[in-house]
N, C-alpha and C positions, 0 to 999 in steps of 0.2 A: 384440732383433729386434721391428720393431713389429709392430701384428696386422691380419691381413688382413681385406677386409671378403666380406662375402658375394656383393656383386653383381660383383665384380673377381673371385671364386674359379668363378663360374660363366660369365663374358667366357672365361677364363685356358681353362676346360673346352669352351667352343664350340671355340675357335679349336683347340684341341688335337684336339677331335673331327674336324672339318673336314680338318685336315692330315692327321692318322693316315689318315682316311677313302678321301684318295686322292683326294676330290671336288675338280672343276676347278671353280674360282672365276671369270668374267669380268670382264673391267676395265668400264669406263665404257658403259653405253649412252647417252648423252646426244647428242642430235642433231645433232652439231656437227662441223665440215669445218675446213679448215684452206686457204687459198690461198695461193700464195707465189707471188711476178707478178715478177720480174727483167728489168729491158729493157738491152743492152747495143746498140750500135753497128747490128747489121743485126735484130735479134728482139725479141721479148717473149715470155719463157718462163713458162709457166704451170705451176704444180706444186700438187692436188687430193689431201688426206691426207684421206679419206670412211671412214664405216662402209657398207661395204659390205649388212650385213641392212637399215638403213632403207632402200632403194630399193625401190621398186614391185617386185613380182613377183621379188622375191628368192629366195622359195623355189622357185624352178623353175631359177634358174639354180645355187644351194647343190644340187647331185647329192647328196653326201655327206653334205648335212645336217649340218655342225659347225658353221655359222654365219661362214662361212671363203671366201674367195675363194681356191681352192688354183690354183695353176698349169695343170693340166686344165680344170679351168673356166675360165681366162681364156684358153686355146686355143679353146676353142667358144666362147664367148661374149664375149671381149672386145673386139672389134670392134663389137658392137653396144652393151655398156653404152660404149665409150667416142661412138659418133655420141649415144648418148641423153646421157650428159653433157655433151656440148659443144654438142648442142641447147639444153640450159637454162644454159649460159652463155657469153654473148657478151661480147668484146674488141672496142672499138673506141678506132683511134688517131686523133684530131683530127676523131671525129664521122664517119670510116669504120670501116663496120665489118669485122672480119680474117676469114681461114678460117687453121685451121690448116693450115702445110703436113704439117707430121707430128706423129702423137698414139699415144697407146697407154695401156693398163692393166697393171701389174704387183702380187702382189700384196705385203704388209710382210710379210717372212719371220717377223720374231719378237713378230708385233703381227696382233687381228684386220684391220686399215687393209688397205686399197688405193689406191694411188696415180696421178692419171690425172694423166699427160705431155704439154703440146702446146706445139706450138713455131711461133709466126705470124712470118714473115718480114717484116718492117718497121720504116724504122729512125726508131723512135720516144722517141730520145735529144733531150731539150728538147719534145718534144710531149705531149698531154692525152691520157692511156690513162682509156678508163671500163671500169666492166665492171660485167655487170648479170645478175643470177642468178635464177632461177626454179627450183631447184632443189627448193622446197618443193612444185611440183605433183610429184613422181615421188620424195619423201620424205615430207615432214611438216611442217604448215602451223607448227609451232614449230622447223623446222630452221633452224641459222643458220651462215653462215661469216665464222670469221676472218679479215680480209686484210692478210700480209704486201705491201708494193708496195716495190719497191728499183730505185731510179734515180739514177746520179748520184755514187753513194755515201749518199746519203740513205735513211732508210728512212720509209715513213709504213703508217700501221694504219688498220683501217676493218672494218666488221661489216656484214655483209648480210645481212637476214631478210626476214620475208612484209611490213614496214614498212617497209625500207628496203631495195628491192633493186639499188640503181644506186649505184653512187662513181665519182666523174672524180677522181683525182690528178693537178694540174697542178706544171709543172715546178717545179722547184725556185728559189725568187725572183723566182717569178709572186703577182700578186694575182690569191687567190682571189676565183670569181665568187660572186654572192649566193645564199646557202641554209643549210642546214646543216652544219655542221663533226661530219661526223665521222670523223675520225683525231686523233693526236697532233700532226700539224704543222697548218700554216693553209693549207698547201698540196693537201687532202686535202676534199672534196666527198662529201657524202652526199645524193642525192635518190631522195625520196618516187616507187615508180611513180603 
């Protein structure tokens, strides 16, 4: 048997500590969102994976203090984080812009995440979806979101932060307009606000 070393036998005794201990570990606090934008025949559905603590004034609406969007909380309060969410991010299909017709917050059962739902009626199959986020006023001037976009069958990706907070996704085997490319495909626009 080979031999152990000393800084692996004191790792080996944290992590044993910690477990034994009963003490709850959190996952990731890293600033970062998740958008997932699906446009089918008559919608464009929008789906928001957020850490609920970075939002402004979280600790007022956290009652129980776990750092947790429980269900209680999002009965009183989730009608208003969801208008403050959809405030700081706007849909627009062909340079109008959407209102959702219906939105909401629920929270991930087996995750600290919250997830905000809005559903804009327009059929925005073969047209230009942008969407433009200001989320870092009422988070953190380093928060940024990942964007899933799926049209068509196609998927394209794109990152919005306090640098780049606007993406047009034009259809699919469209020439992109002049700017920056940022997704996976060429079909997929990032501009500078």
């Amino acid at each position: 048997m080979g031999r152990v070393h000393l800084p692996y036998l004191r790792l080996i005794a944290v992590t044993l500590a910690l477990w034994s201990s009963g003490a709850r570990v959190e996952g990731h606090t890293l600033p970062i969102s998740y958008l997932f934008v699906v446009t089918d025949m008559d919608y464009v559905h929008v789906e928001l994976s957020f850490n609920p603590f970075e939002l402004a004034g979280f600790s007022e609406i956290d009652t129980n203090r776990n750092g947790r969007l429980d269900p209680a909380e999002v009965r009183s309060q989730g009608d208003k984080l969801t208008r403050l969410l959809l405030e700081h991010l706007t849909v627009t299909v062909d340079g109008n812009r959407m209102t959702a017709e219906t939105a909401g917050i629920s929270p991930e059962a087996d995750s600290h995440h919250a997830v905000l739902r809005a559903h804009y009626r327009v059929k925005a199959h073969g047209r230009s979806v942008s969407l433009e986020s200001s989320l870092q006023k009422v988070t953190s001037s380093s928060h940024l979101t990942q964007v899933n976009f799926l049209s068509g069958g196609e998927r394209q990706l794109a990152q919005l932060d306090s640098q780049s907070g606007k993406v047009t996704f034009k259809p699919v085997g469209s020439k992109p307009e002049t700017g920056k490319s940022a997704g996976k495909t060429q079909s997929t626009e990032s501009e500078k606000p």
